[in-house]
DSSP file (Angstrom, degrees, kcal/mol; ACC not computed):
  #  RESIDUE AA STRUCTURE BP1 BP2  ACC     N-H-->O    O-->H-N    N-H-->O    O-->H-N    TCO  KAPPA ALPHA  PHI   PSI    X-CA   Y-CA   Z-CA
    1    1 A X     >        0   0    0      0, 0.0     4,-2.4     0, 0.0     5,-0.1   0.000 360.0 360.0 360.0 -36.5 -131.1    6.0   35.8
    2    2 A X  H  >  +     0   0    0      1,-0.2     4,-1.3     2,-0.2     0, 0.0   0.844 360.0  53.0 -83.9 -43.2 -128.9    4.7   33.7
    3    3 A X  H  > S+     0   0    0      2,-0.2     4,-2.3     1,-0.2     5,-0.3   0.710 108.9  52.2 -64.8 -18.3 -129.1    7.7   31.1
    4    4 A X  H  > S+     0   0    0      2,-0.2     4,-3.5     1,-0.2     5,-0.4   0.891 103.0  57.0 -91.6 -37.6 -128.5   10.1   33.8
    5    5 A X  H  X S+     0   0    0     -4,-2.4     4,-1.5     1,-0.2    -1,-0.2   0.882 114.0  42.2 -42.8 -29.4 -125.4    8.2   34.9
    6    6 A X  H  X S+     0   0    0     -4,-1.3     4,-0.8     2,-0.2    -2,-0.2   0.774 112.9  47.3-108.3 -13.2 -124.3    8.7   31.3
    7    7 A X  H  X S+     0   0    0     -4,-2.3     4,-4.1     2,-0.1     5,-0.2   0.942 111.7  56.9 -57.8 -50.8 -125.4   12.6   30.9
    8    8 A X  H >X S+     0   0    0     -4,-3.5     4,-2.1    -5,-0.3     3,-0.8   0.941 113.6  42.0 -48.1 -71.4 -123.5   13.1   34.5
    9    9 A X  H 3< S+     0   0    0     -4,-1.5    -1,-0.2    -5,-0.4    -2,-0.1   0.706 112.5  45.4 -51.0 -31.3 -120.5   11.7   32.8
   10   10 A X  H 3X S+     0   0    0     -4,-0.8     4,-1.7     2,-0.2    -1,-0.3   0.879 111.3  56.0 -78.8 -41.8 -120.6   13.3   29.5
   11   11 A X  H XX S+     0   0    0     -4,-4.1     4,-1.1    -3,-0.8     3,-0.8   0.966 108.9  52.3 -70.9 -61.5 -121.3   16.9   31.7
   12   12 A X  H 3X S+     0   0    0     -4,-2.1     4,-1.0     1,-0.3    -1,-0.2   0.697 113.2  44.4 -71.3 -18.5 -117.7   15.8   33.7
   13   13 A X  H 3> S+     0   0    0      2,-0.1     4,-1.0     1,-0.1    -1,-0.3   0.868 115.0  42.9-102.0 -23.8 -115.8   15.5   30.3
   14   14 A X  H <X S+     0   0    0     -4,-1.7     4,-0.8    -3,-0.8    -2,-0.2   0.892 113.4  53.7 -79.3 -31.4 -117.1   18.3   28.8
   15   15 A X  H  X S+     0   0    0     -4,-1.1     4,-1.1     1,-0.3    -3,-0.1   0.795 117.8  50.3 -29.2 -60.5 -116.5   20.4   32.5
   16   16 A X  H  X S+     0   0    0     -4,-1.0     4,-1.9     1,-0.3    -1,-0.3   0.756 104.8  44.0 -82.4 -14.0 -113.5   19.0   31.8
   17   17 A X  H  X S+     0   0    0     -4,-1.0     4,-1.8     2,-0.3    -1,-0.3   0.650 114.0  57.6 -80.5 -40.8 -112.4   19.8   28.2
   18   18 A X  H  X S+     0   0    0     -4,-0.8     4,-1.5     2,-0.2    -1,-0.2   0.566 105.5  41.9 -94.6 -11.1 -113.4   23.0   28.7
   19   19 A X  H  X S+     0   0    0     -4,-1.1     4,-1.6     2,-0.2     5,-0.4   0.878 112.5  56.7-110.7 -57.6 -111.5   23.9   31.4
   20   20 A X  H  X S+     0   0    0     -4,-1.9     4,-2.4     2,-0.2    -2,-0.2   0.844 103.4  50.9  -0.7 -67.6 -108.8   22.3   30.0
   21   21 A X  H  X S+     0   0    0     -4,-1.8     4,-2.2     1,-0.3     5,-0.4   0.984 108.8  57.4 -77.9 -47.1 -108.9   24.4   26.7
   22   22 A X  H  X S+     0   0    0     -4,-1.5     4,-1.3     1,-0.2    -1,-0.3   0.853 101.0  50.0 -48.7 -28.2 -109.0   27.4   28.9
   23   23 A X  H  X S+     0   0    0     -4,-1.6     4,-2.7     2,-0.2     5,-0.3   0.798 113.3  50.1 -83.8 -29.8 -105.7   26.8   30.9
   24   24 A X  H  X S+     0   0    0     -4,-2.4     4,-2.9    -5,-0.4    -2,-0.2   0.985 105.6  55.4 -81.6 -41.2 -104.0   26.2   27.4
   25   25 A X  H  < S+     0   0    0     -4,-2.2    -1,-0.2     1,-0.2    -2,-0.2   0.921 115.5  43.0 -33.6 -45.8 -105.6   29.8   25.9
   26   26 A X  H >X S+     0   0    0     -4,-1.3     3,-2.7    -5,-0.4     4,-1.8   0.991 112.1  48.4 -91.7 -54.1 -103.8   31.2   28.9
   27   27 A X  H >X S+     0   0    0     -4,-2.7     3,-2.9     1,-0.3     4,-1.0   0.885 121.6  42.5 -28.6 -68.2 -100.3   29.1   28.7
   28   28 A X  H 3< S+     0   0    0     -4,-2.9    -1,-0.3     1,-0.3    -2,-0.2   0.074 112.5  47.5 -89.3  27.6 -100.3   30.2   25.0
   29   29 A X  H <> S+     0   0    0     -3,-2.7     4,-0.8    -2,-0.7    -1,-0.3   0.237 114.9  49.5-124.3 -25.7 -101.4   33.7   25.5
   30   30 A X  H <X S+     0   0    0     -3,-2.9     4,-1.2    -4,-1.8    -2,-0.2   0.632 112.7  49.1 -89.2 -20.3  -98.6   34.0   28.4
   31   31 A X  H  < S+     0   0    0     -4,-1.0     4,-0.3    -5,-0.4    -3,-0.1   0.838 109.8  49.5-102.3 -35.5  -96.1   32.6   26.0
   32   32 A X  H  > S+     0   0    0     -5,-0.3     4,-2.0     2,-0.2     3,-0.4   0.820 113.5  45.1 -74.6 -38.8  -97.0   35.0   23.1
   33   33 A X  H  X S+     0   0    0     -4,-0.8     4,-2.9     1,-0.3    -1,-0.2   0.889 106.3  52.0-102.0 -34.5  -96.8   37.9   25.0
   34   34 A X  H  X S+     0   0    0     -4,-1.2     4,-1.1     2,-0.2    -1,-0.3   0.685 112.8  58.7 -62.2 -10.2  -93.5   36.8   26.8
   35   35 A X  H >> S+     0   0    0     -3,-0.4     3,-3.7    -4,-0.3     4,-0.8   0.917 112.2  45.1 -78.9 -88.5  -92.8   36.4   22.2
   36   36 A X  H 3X S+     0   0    0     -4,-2.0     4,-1.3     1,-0.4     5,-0.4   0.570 101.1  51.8 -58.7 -35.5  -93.5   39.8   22.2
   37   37 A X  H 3X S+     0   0    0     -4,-2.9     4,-1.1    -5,-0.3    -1,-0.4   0.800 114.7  52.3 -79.3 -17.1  -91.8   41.4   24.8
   38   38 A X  H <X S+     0   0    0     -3,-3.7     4,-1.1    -4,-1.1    -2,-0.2   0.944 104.9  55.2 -71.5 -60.0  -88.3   39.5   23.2
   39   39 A X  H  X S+     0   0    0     -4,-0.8     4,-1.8     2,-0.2     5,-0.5   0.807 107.2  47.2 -63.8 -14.7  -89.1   40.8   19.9
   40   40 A X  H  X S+     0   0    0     -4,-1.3     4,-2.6     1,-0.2     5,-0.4   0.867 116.1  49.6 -75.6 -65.0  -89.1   44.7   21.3
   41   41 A X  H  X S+     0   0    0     -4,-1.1     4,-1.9    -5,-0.4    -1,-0.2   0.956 116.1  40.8 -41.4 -26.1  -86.0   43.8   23.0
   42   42 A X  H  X S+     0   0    0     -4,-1.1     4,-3.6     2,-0.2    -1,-0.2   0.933 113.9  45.9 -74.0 -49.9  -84.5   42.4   19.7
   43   43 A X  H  X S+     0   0    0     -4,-1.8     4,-0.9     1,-0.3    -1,-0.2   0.939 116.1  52.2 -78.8 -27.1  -85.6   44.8   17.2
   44   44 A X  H >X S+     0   0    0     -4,-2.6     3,-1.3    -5,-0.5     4,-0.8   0.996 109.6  48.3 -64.1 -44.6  -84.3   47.7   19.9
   45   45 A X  H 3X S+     0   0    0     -4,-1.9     4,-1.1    -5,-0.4    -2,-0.2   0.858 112.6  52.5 -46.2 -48.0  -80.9   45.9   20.2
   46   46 A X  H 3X S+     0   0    0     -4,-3.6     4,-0.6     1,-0.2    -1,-0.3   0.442 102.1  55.2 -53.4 -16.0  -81.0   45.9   16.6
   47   47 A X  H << S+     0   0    0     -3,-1.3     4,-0.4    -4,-0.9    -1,-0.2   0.459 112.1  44.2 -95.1 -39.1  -81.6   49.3   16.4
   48   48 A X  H  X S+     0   0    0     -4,-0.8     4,-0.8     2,-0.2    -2,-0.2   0.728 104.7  55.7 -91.4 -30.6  -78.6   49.8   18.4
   49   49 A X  H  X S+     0   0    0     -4,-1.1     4,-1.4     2,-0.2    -2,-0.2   0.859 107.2  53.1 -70.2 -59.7  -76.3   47.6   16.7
   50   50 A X  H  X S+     0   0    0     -4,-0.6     4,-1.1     2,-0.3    -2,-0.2   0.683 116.8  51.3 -64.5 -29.1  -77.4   49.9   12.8
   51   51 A X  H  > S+     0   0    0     -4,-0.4     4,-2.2     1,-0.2    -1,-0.2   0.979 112.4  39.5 -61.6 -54.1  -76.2   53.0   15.4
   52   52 A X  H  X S+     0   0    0     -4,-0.8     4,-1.6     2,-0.2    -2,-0.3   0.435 114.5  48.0 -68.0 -21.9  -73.4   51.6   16.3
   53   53 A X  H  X S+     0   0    0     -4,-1.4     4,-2.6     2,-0.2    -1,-0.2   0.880 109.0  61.5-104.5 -55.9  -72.2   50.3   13.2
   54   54 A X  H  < S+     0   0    0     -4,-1.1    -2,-0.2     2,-0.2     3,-0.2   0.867 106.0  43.2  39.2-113.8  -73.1   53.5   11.8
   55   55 A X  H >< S+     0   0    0     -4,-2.2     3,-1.1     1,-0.2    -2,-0.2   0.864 110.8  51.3 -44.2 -58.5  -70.8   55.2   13.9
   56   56 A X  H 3< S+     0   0    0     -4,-1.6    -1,-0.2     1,-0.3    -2,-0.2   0.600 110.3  48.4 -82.5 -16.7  -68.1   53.1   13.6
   57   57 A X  T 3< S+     0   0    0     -4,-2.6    -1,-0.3    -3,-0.2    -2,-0.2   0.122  82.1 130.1 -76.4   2.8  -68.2   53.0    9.5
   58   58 A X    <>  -     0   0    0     -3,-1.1     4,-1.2     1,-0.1     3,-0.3  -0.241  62.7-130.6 -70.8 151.2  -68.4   56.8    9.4
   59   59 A X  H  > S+     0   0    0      2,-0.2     4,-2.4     1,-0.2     3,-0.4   0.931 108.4  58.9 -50.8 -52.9  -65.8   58.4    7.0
   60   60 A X  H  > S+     0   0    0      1,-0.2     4,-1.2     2,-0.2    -1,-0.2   0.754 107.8  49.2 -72.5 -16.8  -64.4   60.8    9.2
   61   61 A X  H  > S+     0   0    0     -3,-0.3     4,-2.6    -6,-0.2    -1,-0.2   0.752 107.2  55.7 -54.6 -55.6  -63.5   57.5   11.7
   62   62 A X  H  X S+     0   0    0     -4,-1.2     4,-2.8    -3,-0.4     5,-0.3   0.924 109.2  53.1 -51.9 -64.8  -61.8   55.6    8.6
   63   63 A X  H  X S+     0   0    0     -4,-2.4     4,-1.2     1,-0.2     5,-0.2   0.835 111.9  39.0 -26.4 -71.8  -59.7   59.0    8.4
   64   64 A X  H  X S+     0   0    0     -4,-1.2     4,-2.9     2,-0.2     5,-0.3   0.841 114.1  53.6 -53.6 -63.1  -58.5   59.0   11.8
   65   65 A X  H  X>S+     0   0    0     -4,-2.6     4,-1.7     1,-0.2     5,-1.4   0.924 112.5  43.5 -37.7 -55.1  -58.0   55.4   12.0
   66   66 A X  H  <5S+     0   0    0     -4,-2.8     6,-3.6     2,-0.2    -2,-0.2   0.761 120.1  41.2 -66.5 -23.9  -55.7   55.3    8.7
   67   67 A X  H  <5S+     0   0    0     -4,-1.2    -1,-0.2    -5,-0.3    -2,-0.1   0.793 123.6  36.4 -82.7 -35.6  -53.7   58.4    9.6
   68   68 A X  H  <5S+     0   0    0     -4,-2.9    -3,-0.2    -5,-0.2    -2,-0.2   0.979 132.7  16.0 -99.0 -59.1  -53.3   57.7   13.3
   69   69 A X  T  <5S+     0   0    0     -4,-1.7    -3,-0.2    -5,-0.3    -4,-0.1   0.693 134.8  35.4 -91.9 -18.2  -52.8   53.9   13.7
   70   70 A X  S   <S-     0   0    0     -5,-1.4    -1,-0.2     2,-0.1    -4,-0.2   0.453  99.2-138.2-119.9 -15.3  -51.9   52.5   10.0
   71   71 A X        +     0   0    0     -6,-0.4    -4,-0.2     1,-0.1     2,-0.2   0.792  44.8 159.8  59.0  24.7  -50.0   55.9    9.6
   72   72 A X        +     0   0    0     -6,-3.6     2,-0.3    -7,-0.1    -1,-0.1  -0.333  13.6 177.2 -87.3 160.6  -51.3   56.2    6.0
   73   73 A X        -     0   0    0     -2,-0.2     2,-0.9     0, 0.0    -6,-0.0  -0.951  39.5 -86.4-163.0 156.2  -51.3   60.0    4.5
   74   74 A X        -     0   0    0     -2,-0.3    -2,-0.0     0, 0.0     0, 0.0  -0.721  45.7-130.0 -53.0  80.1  -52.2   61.6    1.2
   75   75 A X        -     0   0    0     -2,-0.9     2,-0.2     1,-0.1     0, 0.0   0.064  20.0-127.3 -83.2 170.5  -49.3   61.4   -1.1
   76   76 A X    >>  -     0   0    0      0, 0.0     3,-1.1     0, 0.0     4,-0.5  -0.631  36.7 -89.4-118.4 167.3  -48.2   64.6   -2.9
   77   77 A X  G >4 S+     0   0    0      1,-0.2     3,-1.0    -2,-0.2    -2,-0.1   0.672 124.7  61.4 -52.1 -35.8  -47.7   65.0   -6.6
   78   78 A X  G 34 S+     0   0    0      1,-0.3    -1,-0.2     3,-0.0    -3,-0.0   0.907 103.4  52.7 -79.6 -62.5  -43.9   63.9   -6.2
   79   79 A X  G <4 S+     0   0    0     -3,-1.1     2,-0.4     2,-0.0    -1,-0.3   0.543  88.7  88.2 -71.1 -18.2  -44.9   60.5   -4.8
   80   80 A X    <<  -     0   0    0     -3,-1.0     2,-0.3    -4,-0.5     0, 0.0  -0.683  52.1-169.4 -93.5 142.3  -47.3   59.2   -7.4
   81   81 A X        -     0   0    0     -2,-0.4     2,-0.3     2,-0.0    -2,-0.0  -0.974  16.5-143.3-131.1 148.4  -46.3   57.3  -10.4
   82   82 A X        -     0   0    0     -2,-0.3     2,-0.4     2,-0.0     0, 0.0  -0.586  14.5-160.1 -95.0 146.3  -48.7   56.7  -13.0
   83   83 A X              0   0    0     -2,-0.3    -2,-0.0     1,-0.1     0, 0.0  -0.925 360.0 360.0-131.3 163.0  -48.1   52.9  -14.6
   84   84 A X              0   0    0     -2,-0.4    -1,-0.1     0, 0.0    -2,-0.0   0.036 360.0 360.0-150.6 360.0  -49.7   52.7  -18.1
């Protein structure tokens, strides 16, 4: 009697362990996948950022900028002096 009292018990911790260790497989399996779906968002964002940056580092941009807002030009032979 006494042995079955202590199988019954050992059978409710193990019941329980086990059940246990499943719920955390699923937390950490829910948590990983939520991981995962952040890194696609990241490394797209990144993606977007290396376009953008890109773009905005282009030569022909630099041009534009320096002629049109900084009012920079080419200088012609007259205007350069050589220092030596």
């Amino acid at each position: 009697m006494r042995l079955n009292l202590i199988l019954y018990i050992l059978l409710i911790f193990f019941a329980m362990a086990t059940v246990s260790s499943y719920h955390q497989y699923r937390n950490n399996f829910s948590r990983l996948d939520i991981e995962k779906k952040t890194t696609s968002e990241l490394r797209d964002e990144k993606t977007k950022l290396e376009v953008e940056e890109s773009d905005k580092s282009g030569n022909q941009r630099i041009q534009t900028i320096a002629s049109e807002k900084l009012r920079m030009y080419t200088p012609n032979k007259k205007e350069i002096k050589v220092i030596r």
